[in-house]
C-alpha positions as CSV (number, residue, x, y, z in Angstrom):
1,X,-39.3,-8.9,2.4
2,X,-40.3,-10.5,5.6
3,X,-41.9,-13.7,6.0
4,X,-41.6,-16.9,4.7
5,X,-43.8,-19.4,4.0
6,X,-45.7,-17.3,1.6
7,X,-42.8,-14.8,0.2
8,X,-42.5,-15.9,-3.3
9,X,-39.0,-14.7,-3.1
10,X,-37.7,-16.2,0.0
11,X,-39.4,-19.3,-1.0
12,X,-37.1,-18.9,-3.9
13,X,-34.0,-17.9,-2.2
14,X,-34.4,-21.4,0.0
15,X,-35.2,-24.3,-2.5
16,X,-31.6,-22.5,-4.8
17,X,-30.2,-22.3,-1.0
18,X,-30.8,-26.4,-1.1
19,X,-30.4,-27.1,-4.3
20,X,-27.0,-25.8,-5.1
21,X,-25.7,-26.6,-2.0
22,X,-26.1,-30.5,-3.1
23,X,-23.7,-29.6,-5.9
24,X,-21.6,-27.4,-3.9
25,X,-20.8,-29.7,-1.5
26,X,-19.5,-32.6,-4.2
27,X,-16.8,-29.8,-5.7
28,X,-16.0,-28.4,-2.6
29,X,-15.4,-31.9,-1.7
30,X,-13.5,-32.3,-4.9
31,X,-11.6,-29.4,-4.9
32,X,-12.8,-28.9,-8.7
33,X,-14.8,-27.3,-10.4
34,X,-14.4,-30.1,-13.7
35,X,-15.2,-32.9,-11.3
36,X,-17.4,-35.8,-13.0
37,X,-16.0,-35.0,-16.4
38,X,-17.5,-31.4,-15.9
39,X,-20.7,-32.8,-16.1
40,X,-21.6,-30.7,-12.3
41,X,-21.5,-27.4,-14.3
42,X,-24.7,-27.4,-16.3
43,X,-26.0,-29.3,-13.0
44,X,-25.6,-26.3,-10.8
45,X,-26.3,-23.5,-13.4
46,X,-29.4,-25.1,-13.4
47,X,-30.3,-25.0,-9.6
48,X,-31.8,-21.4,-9.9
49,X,-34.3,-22.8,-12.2
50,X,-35.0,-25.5,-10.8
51,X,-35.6,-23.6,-7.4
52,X,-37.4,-21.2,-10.0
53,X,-40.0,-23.5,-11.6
54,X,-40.6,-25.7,-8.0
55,X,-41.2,-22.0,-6.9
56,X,-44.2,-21.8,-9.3
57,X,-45.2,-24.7,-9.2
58,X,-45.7,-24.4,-4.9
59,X,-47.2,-21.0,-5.6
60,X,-49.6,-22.1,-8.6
61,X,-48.0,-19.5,-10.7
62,X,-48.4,-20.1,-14.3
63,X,-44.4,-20.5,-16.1
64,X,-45.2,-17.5,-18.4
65,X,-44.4,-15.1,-15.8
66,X,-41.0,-16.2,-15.6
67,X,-40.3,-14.1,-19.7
68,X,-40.7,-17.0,-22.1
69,X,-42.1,-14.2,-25.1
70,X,-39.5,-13.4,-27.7
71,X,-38.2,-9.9,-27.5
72,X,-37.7,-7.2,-30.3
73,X,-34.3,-8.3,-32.0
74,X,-32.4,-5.1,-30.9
75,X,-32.7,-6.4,-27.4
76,X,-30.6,-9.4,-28.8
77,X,-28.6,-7.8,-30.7
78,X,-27.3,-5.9,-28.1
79,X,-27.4,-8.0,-25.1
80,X,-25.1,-10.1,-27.5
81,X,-22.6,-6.9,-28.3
82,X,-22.3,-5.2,-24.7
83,X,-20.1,-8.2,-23.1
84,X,-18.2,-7.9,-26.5
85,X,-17.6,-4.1,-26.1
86,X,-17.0,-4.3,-22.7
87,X,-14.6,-7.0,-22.8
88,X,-12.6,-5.4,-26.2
89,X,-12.4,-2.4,-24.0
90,X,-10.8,-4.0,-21.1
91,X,-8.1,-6.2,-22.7
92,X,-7.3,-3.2,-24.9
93,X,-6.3,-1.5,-22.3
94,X,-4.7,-4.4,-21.0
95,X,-2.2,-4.3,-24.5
96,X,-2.6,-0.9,-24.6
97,X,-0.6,-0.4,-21.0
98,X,1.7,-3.2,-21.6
99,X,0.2,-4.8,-18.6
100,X,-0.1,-8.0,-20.9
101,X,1.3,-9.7,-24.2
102,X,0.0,-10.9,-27.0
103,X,-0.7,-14.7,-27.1
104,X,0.6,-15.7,-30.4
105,X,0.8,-19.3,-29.2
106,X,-3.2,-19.7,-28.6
107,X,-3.3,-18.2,-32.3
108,X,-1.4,-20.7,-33.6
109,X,-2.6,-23.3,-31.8
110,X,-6.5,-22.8,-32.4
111,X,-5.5,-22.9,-36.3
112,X,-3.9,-25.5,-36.4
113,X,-6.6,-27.3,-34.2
114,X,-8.8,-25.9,-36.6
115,X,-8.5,-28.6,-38.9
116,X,-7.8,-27.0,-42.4
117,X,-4.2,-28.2,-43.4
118,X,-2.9,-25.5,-45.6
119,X,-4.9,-22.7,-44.9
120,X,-3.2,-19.5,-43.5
121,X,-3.4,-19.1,-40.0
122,X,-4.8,-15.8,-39.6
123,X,-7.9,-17.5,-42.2
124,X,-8.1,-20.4,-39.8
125,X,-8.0,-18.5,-36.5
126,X,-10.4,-15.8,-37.9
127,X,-13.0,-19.1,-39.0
128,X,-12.6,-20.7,-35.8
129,X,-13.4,-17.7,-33.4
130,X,-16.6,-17.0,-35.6
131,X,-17.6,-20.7,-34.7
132,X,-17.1,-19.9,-31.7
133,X,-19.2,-16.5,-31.4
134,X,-21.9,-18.2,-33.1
135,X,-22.0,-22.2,-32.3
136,X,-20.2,-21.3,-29.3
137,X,-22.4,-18.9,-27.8
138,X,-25.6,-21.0,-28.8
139,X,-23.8,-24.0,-27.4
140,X,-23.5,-22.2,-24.0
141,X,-27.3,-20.9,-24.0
142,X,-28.0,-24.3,-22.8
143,X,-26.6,-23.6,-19.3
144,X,-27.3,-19.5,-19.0
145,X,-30.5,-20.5,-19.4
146,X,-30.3,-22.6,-16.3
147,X,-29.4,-19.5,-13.6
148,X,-31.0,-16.9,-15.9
149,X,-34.4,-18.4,-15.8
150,X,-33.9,-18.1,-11.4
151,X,-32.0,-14.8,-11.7
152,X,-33.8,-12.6,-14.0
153,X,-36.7,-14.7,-14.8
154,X,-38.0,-15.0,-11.6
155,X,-35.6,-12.7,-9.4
156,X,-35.4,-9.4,-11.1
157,X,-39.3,-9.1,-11.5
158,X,-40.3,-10.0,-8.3
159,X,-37.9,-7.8,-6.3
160,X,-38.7,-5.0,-9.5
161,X,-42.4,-5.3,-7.9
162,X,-41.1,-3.9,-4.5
163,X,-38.2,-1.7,-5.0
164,X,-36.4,0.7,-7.4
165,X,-34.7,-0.6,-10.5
166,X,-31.4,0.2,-8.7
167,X,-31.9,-1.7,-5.2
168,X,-33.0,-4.7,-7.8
169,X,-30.1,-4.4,-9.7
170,X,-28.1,-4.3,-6.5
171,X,-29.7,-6.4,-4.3
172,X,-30.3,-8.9,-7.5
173,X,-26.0,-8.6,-7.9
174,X,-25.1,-9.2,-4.1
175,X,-27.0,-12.6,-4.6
176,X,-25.7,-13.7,-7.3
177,X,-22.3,-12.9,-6.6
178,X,-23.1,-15.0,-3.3
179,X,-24.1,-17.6,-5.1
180,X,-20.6,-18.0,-6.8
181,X,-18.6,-17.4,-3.4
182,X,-18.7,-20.9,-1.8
183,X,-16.6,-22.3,-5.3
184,X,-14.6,-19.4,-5.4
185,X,-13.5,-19.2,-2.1
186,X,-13.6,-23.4,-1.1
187,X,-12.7,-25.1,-5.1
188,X,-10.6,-24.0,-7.9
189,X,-13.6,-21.6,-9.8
190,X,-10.7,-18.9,-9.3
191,X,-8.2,-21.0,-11.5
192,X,-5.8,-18.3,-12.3
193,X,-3.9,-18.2,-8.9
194,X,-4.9,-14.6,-7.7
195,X,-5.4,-13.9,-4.5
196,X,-8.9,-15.5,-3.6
197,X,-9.6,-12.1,-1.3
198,X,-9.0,-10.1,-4.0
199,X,-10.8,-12.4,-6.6
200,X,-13.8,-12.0,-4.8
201,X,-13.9,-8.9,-4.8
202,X,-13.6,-7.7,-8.7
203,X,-16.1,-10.8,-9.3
204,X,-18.4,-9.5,-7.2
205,X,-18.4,-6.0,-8.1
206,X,-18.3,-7.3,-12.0
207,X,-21.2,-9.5,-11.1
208,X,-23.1,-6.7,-9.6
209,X,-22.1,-3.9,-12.6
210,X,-23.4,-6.9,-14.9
211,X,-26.4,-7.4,-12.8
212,X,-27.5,-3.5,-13.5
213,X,-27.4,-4.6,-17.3
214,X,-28.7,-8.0,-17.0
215,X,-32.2,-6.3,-14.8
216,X,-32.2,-3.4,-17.7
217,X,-32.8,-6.0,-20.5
218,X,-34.7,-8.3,-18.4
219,X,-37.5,-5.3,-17.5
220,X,-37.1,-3.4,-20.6
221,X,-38.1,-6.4,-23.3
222,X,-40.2,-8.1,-20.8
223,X,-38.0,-11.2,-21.8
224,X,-35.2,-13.2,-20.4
225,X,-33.8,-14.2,-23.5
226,X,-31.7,-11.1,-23.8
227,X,-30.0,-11.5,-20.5
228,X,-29.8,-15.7,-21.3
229,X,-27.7,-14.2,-24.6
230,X,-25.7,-11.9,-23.0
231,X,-24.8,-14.5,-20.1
232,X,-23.8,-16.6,-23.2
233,X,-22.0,-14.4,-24.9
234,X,-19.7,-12.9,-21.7
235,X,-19.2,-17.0,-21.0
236,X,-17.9,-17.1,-24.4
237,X,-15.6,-13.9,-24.8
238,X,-14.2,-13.1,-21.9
239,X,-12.7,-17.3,-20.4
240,X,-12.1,-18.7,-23.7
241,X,-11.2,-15.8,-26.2
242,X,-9.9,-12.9,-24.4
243,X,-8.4,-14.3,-21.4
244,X,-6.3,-16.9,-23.7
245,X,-5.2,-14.2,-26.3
246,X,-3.7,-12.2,-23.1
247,X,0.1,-13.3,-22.2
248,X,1.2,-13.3,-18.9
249,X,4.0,-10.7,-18.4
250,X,3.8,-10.8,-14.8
251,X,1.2,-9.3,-13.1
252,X,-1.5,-9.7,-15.8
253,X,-4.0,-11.8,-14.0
254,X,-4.1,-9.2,-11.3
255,X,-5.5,-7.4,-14.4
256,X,-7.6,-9.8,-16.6
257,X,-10.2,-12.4,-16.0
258,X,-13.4,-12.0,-14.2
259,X,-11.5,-12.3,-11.0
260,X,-9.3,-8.8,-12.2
261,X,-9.5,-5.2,-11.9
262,X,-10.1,-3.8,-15.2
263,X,-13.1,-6.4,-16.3
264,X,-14.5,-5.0,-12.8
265,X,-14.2,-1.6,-14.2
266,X,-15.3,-1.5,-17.5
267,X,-18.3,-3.5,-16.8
268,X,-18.7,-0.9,-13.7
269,X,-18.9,1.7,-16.6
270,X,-21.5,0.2,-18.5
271,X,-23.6,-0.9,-16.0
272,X,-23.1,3.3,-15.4
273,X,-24.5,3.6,-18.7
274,X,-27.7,1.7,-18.0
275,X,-28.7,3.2,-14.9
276,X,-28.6,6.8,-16.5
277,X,-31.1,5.0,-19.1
278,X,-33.1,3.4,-16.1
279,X,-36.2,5.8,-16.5
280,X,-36.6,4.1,-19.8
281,X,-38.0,1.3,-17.9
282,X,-40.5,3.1,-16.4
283,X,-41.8,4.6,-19.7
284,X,-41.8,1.1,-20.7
285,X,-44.3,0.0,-18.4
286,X,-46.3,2.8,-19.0
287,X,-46.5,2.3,-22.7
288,X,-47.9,-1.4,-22.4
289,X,-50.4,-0.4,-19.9
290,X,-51.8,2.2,-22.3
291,X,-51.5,-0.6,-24.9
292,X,-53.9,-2.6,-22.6
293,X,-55.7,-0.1,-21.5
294,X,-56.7,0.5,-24.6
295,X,-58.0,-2.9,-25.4
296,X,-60.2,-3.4,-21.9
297,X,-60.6,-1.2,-18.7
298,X,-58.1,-1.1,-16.0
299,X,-59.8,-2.3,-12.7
300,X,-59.2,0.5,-10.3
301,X,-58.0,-1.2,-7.6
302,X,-54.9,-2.6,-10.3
303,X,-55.0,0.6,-12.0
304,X,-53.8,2.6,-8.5
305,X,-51.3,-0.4,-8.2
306,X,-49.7,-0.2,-11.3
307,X,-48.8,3.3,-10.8
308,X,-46.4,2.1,-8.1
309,X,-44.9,-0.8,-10.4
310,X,-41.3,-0.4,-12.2
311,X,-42.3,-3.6,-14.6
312,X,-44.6,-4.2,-17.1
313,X,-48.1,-5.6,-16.5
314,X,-47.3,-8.9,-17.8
315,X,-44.9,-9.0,-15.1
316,X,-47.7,-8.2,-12.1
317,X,-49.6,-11.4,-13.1
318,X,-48.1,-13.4,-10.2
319,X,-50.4,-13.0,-7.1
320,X,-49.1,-12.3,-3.8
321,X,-52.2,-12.3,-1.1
322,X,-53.3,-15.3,-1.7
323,X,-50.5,-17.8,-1.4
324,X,-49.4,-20.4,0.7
325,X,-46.4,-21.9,0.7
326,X,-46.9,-25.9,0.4
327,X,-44.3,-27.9,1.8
C-alpha cells in the first residue's frame, strides 16, 4: 500500500488521522470522555465517515460503493445475536467462577426507574431491558453508523481488494484498535480503573477478534448494515447491561468490560468461528459474478481480475489507475 496521493486508502487513513485528532485533542485536554455534555461522542464516531465520504468525494467515487443496499435479514439477525451470545458467554462465566456477583442493586434500581409504580420488579426490569435491546440498540445506530461507514464501509473492501480475508480482518482490527488508544491511554475511555497497559491490551485483541466478525458480515452481505447493528448491539449489551448487572467482588474488572480478559476471549473464539467460515466469502463472490455474468459478458481484462478478488463485484466498482488525489 505504498504511495499517497492516489492510494484510496492512505488517503483515507489521513483525512480520519486529522479529523479525529480535532476531537481527540479537546478530551485529552479534558481528561473526559463526557466532555461538552457528551455531545464529542457522536462527533468522533463520526470522523471515519466523514474521512470516508471526503475520501469519495476527492476520488469521484460514487457513495454506493461504501454498502448502502439492504442485506438478507439473517445477516441482521445475526449480526444482532453474536455480541449477545458472546457477551452471555463471558459474564456467565464470570457468575459461574465466582469471579463476580450479582447486581441486585442495578435490578432494582432500573425498575423502579422504570416508571410503573406497582408493578413487580422482575416485570419492570424484564420491560425495561427489552426497551433497551430494541429502542436502545436503534438509538445507538445513529453513532455506529458514524465509524462503521469508514471502517467497514470503506476500509474492509478496499484492503479486501489487496489481501486475504484474514490480513483485512487483522490489519482492519490493529487500526481500529489504534484509533481508540489516544482516549484510552491520555482520557478516562478506560473508566473502570484497570490498569491502562493491561486495558489496552484485552481491547485491542477484542477489537481485533470483533474485527474478523465485523469484515465477515461486511463482505459476505455486501452491506454494512449488519456490522452498523452489531456495533450497536455490543454498545448496548456489553457497557450498559452486562457490565452493570456484574458486582464487584474484588478483582472483577480485571475480568469484565471491554478492557477485561474474558470479553477478550470469548470474542477471540467467535471471531475463531468465522475465519473457519472465511471461504464462504469467496463462494460469495463467485455466486454474484455468475449472477452477472449471466445477465451481460464479463470483459476479459475484469473477468481475469476478478478471479483474484475476495469481494463481490459490486465491491470492485471503485477505480484505482486513474485517480488523483485533489488537495
Amino acid at each position: 500500500m505504498s504511495g499517497s496521493a492516489n492510494n484510496p486508502i492512505s488517503v483515507f487513513l489521513q483525512l480520519t488521522l486529522v479529523c479525529s485528532a480535532a476531537v481527540w485533542i479537546l478530551i485529552i485536554w479534558s481528561g473526559h470522555l463526557n466532555m461538552g455534555y457528551g455531545l464529542v461522542i457522536p462527533a468522533i464516531m463520526w470522523c471515519p465517515a466523514l474521512a470516508a465520504l471526503s475520501t469519495c468525494r476527492l476520488l469521484g467515487w460514487e457513495l454506493s460503493s461504501l454498502g448502502w443496499r439492504w442485506p438478507q435479514p439473517k445477516y441482521l439477525a445475526a449480526a444482532y445475536f453474536v455480541p449477545v451470545a458472546y457477551a452471555s458467554v463471558a459474564y456467565g462465566a464470570v457468575w459461574a467462577l465466582h469471579l463476580g456477583g450479582w447486581n441486585s442493586e442495578f435490578v432494582s434500581l432500573v425498575a423502579d426507574g422504570f416508571g410503573l409504580k406497582g408493578f413487580p420488579t422482575w416485570a419492570s426490569f424484564t420491560l425495561a431491558i427489552t426497551c433497551l435491546a430494541t429502542g436502545g440498540v436503534i438509538q445507538n445506530v445513529s453513532m455506529t453508523l458514524g465509524e462503521e461507514i469508514g471502517w467497514r464501509g470503506f476500509l474492509v473492501p478496499e484492503l479486501a481488494n489487496r489481501m486475504s480475508y484474514t490480513k483485512t480482518s487483522l490489519l482492519s482490527g490493529l487500526i481500529w484498535a489504534a484509533w481508540h488508544s489516544p482516549l484510552l491511554l491520555f482520557a478516562d475511555f478506560n473508566n473502570v480503573g484497570t490498569n491502562r497497559w493491561y486495558a489496552l491490551c484485552c481491547f485491542s485483541f477484542t477489537c481485533i477478534s470483533m474485527s474478523f466478525m465485523l469484515a465477515w458480515f461486511r463482505l459476505k452481505s455486501d452491506s454494512l448494515w449488519p456490522a452498523v447493528l452489531f456495533h450497536a448491539s455490543h454498545n448496548v449489551f456489553f457497557p450498559i447491561v452486562f457490565d452493570n448487572l456484574i458486582r464487584n467482588t474484588g478483582h472483577t474488572l480485571m475480568y469484565t468490560t471491554v478492557f477485561g480478559a474474558f470479553p477478550a476471549c470469548t470474542t477471540g473464539l467467535f471471531a475463531l468461528y468465522f475465519w473457519s467460515r472465511r471461504e464462504e466469502i469467496g463462494q460469495s463472490s463467485n455466486n454474484a459474478r455468475a449472477r452477472l455474468s449471466s445477465i451481460a459478458p464479463v470483459a476479459p481484462a475484469r473477468a481475469k481480475h476478478a478471479q483474484t478478488t475476495l469481494v463481490p463485484p459490486q465491491l470492485e466498482s471503485r477505480k484505482h489507475s486513474s485517480l488523483t488525489f485533489v488537495p
